[in-house]
C-alpha positions as CSV (number, residue, x, y, z in Angstrom):
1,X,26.2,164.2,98.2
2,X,26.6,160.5,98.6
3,X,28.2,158.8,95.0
4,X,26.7,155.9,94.6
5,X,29.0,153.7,92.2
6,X,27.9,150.5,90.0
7,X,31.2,148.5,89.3
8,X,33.9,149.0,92.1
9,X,37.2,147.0,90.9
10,X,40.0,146.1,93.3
11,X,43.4,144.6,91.7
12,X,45.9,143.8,93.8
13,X,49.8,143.2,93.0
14,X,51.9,141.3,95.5
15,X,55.3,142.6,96.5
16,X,55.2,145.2,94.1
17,X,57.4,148.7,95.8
18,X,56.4,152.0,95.1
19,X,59.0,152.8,93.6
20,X,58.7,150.0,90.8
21,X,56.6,152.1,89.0
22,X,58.2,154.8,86.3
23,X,55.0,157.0,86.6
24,X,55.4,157.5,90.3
25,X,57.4,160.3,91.8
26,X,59.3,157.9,94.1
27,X,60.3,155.7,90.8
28,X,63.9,153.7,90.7
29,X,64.4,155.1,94.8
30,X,65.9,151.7,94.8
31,X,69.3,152.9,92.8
32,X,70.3,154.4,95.8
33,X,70.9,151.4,97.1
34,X,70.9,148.5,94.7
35,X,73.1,148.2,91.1
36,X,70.5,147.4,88.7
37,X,71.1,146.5,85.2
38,X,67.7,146.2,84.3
39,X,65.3,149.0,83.3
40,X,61.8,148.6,84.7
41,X,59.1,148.4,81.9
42,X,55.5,149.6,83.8
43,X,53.8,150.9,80.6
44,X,50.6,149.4,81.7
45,X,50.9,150.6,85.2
46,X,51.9,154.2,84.5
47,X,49.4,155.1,81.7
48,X,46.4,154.6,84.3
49,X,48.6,156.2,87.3
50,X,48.8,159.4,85.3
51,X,45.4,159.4,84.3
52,X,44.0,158.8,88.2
53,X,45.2,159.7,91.4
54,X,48.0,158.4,93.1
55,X,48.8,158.0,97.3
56,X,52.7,158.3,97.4
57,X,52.4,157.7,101.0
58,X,50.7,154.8,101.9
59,X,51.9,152.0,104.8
60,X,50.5,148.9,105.1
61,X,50.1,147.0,108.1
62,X,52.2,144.2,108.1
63,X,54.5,142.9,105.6
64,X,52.7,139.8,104.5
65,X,49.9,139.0,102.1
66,X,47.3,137.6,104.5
67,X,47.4,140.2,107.2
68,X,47.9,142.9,104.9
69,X,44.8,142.1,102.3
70,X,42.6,141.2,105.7
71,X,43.5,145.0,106.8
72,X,42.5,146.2,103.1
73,X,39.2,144.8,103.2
74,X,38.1,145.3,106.7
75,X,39.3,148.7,107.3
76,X,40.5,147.8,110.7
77,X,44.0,146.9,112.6
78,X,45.2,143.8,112.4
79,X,44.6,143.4,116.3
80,X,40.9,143.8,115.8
81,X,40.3,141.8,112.5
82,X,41.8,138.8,113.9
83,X,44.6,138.2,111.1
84,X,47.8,139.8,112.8
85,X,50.1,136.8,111.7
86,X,51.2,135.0,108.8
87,X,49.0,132.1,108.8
88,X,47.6,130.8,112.1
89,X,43.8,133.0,112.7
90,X,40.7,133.8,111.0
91,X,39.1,136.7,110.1
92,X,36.7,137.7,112.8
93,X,35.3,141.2,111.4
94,X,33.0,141.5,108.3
95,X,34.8,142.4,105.0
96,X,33.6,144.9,102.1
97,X,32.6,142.3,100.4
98,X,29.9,141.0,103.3
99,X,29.0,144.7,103.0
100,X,28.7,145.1,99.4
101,X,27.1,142.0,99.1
102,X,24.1,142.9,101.8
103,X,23.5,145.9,99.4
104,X,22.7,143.5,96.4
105,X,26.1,143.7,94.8
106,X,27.7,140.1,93.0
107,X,30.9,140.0,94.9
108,X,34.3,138.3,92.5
109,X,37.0,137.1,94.2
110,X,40.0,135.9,91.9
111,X,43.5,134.8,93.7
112,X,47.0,133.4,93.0
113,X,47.5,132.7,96.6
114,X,43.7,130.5,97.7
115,X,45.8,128.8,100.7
116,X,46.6,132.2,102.2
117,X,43.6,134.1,101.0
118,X,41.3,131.4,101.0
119,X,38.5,130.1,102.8
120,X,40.5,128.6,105.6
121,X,41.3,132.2,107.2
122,X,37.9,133.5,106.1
123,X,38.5,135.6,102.8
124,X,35.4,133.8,100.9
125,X,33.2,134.9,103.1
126,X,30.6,137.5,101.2
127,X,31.9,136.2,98.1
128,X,29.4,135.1,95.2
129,X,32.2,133.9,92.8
130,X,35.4,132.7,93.6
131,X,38.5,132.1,91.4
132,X,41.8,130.9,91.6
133,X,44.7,131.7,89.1
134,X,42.3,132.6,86.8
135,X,41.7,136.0,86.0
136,X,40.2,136.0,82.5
137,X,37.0,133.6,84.1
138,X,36.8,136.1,86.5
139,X,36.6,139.0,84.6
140,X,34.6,137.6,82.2
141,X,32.1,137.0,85.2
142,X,31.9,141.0,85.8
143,X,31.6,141.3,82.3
144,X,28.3,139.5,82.3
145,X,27.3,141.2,85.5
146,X,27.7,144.4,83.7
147,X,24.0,145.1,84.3
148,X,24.1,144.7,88.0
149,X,25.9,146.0,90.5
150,X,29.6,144.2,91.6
151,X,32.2,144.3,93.9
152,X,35.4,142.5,91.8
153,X,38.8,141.6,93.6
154,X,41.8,140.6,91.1
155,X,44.7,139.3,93.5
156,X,48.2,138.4,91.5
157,X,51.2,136.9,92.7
158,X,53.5,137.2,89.7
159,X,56.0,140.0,91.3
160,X,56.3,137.3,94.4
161,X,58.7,135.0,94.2
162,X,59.7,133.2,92.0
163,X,59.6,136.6,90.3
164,X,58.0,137.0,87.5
165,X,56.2,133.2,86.7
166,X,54.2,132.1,89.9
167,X,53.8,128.8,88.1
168,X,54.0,126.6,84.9
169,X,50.6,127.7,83.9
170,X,51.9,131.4,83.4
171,X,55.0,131.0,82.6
172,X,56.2,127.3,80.9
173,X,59.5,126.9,79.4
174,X,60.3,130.5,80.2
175,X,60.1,129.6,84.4
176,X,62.1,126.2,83.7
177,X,64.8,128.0,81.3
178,X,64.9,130.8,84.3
179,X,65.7,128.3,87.1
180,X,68.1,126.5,85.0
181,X,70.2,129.4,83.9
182,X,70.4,130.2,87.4
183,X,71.7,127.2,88.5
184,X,74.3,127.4,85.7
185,X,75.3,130.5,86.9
186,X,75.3,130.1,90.7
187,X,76.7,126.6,90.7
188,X,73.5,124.6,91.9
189,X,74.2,121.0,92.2
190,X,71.3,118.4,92.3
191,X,72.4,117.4,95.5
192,X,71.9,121.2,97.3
193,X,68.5,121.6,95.8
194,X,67.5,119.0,98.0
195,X,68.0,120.3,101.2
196,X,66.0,123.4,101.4
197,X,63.0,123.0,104.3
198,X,61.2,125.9,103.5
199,X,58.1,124.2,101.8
200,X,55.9,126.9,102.8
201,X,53.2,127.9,99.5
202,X,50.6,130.1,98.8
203,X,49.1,128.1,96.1
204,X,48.3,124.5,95.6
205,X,51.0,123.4,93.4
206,X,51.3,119.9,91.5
207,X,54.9,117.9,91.7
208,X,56.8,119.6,89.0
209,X,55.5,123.3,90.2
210,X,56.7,122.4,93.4
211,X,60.1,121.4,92.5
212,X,60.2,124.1,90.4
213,X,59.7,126.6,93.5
214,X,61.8,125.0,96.1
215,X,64.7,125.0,93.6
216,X,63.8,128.6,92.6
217,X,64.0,129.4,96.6
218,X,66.9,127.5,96.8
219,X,68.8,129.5,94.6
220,X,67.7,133.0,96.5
221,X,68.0,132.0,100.2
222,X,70.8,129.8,100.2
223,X,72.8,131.1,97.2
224,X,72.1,134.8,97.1
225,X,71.2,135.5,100.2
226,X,72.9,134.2,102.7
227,X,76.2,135.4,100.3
228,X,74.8,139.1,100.7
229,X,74.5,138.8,96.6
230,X,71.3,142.1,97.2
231,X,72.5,143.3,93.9
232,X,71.7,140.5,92.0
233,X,68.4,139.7,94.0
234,X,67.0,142.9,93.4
235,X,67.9,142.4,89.5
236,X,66.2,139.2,89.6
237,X,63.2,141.2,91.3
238,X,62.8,143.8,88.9
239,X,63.2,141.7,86.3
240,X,60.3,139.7,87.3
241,X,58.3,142.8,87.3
242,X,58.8,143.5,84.0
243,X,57.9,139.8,83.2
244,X,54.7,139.1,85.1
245,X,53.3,142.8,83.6
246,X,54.3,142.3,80.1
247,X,53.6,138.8,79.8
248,X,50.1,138.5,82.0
249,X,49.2,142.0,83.7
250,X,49.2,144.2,80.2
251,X,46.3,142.5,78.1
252,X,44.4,142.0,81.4
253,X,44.2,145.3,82.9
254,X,43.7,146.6,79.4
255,X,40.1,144.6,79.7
256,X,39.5,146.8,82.5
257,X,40.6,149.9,82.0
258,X,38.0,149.4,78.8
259,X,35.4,148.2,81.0
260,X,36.0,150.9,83.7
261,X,35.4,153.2,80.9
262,X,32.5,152.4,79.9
263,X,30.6,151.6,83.0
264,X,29.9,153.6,85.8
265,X,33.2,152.2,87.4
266,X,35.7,152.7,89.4
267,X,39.3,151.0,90.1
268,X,42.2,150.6,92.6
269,X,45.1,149.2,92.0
270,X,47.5,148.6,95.1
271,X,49.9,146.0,96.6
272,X,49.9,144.3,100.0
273,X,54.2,144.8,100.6
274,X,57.2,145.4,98.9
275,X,60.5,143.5,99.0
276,X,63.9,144.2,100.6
277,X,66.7,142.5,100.3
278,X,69.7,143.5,103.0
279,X,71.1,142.1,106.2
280,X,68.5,142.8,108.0
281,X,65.7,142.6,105.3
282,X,65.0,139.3,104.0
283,X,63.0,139.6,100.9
284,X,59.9,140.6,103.2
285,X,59.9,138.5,105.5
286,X,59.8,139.8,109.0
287,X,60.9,142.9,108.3
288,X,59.7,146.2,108.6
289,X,61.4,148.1,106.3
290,X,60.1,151.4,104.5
291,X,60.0,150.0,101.2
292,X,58.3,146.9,102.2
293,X,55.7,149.0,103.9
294,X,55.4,151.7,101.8
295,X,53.0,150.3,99.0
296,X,51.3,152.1,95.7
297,X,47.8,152.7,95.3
298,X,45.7,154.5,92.4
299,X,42.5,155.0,91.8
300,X,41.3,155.6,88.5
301,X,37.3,156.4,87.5
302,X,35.9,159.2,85.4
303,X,34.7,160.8,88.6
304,X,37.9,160.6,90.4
305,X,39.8,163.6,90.6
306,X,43.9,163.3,88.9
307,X,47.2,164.4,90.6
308,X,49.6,163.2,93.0
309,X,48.6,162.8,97.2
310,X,51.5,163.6,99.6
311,X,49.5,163.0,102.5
312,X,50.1,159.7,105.1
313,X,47.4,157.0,104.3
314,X,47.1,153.7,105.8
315,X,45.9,150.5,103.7
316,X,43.1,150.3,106.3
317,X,41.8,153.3,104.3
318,X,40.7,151.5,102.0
319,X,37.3,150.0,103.1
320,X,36.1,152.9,104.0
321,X,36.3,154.1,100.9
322,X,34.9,151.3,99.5
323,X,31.8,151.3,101.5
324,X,31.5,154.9,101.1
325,X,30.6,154.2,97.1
326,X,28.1,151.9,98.3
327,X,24.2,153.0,97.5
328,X,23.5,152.9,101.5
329,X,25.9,154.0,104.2
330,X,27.5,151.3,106.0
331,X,27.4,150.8,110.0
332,X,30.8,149.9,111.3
333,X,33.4,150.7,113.9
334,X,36.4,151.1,110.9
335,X,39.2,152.5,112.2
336,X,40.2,154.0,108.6
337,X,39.5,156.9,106.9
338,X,37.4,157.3,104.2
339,X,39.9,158.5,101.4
340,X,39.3,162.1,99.4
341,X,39.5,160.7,95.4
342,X,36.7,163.3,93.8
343,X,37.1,166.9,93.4
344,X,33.9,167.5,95.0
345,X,35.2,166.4,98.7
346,X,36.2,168.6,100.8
347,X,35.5,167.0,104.6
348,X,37.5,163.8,104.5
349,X,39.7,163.1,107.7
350,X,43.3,163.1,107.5
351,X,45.1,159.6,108.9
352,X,46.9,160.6,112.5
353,X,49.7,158.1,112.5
354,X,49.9,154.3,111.0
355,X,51.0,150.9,112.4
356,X,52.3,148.0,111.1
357,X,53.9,144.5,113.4
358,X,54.9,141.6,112.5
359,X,54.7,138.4,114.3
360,X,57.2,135.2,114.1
361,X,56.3,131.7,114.6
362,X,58.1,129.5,117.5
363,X,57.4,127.0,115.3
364,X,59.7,125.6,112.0
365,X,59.0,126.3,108.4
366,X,57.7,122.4,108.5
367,X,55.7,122.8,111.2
368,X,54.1,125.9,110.1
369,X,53.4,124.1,106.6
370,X,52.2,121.3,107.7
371,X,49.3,123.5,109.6
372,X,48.7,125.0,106.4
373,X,48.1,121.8,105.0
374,X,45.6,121.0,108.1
375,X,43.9,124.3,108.0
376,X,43.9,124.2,104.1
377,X,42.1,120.7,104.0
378,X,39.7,121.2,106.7
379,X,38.9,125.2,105.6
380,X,39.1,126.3,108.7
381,X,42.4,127.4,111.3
382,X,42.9,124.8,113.9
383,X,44.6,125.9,117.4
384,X,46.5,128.6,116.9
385,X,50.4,128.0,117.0
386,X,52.8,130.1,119.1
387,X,53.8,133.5,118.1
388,X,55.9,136.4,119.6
389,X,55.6,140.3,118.4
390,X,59.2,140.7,116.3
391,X,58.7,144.2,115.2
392,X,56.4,146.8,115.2
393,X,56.3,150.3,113.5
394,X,54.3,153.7,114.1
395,X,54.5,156.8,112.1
396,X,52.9,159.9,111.9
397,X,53.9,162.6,108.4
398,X,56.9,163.5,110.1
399,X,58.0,161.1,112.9
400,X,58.5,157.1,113.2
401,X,59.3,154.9,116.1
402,X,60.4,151.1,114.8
403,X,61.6,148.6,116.9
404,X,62.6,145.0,116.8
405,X,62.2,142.2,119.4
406,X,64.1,139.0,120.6
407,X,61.3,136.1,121.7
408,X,61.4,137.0,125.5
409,X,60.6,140.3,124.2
410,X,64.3,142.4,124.7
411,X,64.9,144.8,122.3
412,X,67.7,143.7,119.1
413,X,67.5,147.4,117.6
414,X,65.5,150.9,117.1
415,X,64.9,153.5,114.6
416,X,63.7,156.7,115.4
417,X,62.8,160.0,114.0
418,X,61.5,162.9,116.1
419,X,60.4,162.7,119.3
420,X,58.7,159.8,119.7
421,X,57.5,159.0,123.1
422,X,53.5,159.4,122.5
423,X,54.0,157.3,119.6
424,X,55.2,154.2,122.0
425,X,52.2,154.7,124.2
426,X,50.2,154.4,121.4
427,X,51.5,151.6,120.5
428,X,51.2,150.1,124.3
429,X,47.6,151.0,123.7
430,X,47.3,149.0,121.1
431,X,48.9,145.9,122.1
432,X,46.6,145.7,124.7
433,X,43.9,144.8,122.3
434,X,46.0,141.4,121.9
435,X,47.2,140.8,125.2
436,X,44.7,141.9,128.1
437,X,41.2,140.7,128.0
438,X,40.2,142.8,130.6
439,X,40.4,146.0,129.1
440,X,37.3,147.1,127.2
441,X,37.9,148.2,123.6
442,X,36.2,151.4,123.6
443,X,38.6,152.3,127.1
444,X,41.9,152.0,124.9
445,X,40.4,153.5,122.4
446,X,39.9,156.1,124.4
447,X,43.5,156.1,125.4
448,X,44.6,156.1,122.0
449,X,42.6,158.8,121.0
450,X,43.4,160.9,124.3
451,X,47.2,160.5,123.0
452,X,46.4,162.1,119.6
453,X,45.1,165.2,120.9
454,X,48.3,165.2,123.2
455,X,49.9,165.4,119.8
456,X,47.8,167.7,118.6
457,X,45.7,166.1,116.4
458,X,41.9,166.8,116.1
459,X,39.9,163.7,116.8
């Protein structure tokens, strides 16, 4: 029986790890490897996680916020939605918002980041209401939808660096205190913080917020990072978490937990990547690391059933889901699965294996900003700049095939578990989405598909 849901509530966290949360089995993983000083504070995270249903293995496709979201809400690979890369194509499949929208629903979009999940890559598109850094106008505007039906997305960017603030409006003293204790302490002069090119942003930023951020990378790239100070990056990281959710998360998602409550509701609460910071991990850029890929998600309703699922999910699972609370079933060649979060399912497919890549620009940090600034201004991508596959990832529950790649395409290193050679074919498959023309979609399907039941899998 088809559950038809009223309010369906998305909140996403950016760069938040899996195991940043004290409720979830995987919490404080990270002491393996990092010395932290600091004990993570997630009270407003864990009371929900414990009362709804958590994935503890979930992968995202690709370690940065555009791709990433664009495979949340279109329930398809990156290859076939269009947004494989940083920031340099549009969207070319619907989103659940399109769909939820063509079913009479108000669609909410709220961001922190409106130049990478803006209109110029095609994230407003099925959007009634659109908001940026300003989550109390945009809940308010579910609030007095509360009769109708609505699709809400809450995006924040407060775990992202710089960790914890995101910008003067959230933060004030506190963020200019921060990056002038660290410059104290890490022996900043004026003259260094001038020479940092990365001016890359997510949001738009006036002057002093823009100083603020360049001085704030500054300090991570040039003084911690490239000094192999992880330790103390990961402090600030944490840190930050506990920051952003006591300082801006807690009252908010307090609001909805009320309002989910009382509605015929639902929520899910996930994250687009995590953060990493070693020698071949920096922060998450370019990287594809488990615990940048490996990302939380919970879902939390009156319907939805409670507990802990072990099983491999992909974040292109998530659609499906979405458009399966829908009134009216939804047409579409997804290539998620439609996730089991009530008791009374029982005939949900299982993911098979999940992919994530990541693709570098030939062009510099300037370059790549100044077609941000383009794109930005003219809401729309122009020609897209040159990029080269760096990395790419499969897994299945119990194998994993991860390689990385110089620009002429030689290999710089591998990581493998289990025997992995119908994984690579799999992921030749794919790439042909990207890189032959000829080939029909349904054929490599086909091919992908025919490699599955070589591995056993029912599909």
């Amino acid at each position: 029986m088809r559950k038809y849901i009223q309010h369906i509530v998305l909140v996403s966290i950016d760069t938040l790890r899996a195991d940043c949360i004290n409720a979830s089995p995987r919490v404080k993983e990270y002491i393996n490897k990092y010395k932290v000083k600091i004990p993570l504070k997630t009270d407003s995270l864990d009371r929900i996680l414990k009362s709804g249903l958590y994935f503890n293995n979930c992968f995202s496709s690709a370690p940065y916020t555009s791709a990433s979201h664009a495979a949340y809400f279109t329930g398809m690979w990156p290859l076939k939605n269009g947004v494989y890369e940083f920031f340099n194509r549009k969207l070319i499949q619907p989103t659940i918002f399109q769909y939820a929208k063509e079913q009479g629903y108000k669609t909410i979009f709220q961001t922190d980041f409106p130049v990478i999940l803006g209109q110029a890559l095609g994230f407003t598109s099925g959007v009634d209401n659109y908001f940026i850094e300003d989550e109390d106008k945009a809940f308010q505007t579910l609030v007095k939808n509360s009769h109708t039906n609505t699709l809400s997305f809450f995006h924040f960017g407060g775990v992202h660096y710089p960790y914890g603030f995101h910008t003067l409006k959230f933060s004030g003293k506190d963020y200019i205190n921060k990056v002038l204790s660290l410059e104290e302490k890490y022996n900043v002069s004026f003259k260094e913080r001038q020479k940092l090119e990365d001016i890359l942003t997510e949001t738009f930023r006036n002057k002093k917020d823009t100083e603020l951020l360049l001085r704030y990378k500054y300090i991570i790239f040039e003084k911690l990072y490239k000094q192999g100070l992880y330790d103390d990056l990961f402090n600030l990281y944490v840190e930050g978490i506990n920051y952003f959710l006591e300082h801006r998360f807690k009252k908010f998602i307090s609001c909805v937990k009320n309002f989910i409550d009382q509605n015929n509701a639902i929520l899910f609460i996930f994250s687009d990547h995590g953060e990493e910071w070693d020698v071949y991990s920096e922060g998450h850029h370019n990287t594809l690391s488990d615990n940048v890929l490996r990302v939380p998600l919970i879902v939390y309703g009156m319907l939805v059933k409670r507990g802990i699922e072990e099983n491999l999910i992909r974040t292109i699972d998530l659609a499906p889901t979405v458009t399966g609370l829908l009134p009216h079933p939804v047409k579409n060649n997804m290539d998620g699965f439609k996730l089991n979060i009530f008791d009374s399912e029982w005939s949900v497919n299982k993911a098979n294996y999940a992919i994530s890549q990541v693709y570098t620009s030939l062009a510099t940090k300037k370059q790549i900003a100044d077609y941000q600034n383009m794109s930005v201004k003219k809401n729309k991508t122009a020609k897209p700049l040159n990029t080269y596959l760096s990395g790419e990832a499969i897994r299945t529950e119990n194998k994993k095939y991860v390689v990385y790649y110089q620009k002429d395409g030689s290999t710089i290193r591998k990581e493998m578990a289990g025997n992995v050679n119908k994984l690579k074919k799999i992921l030749n498959n794919y790439n042909k989405l990207r890189v032959s023309k000829k080939n029909k979609l349904s054929n490599i399907e086909l091919k992908i598909k025919n490699e599955l039941r070589n591995l056993g899998y029912q599909v």
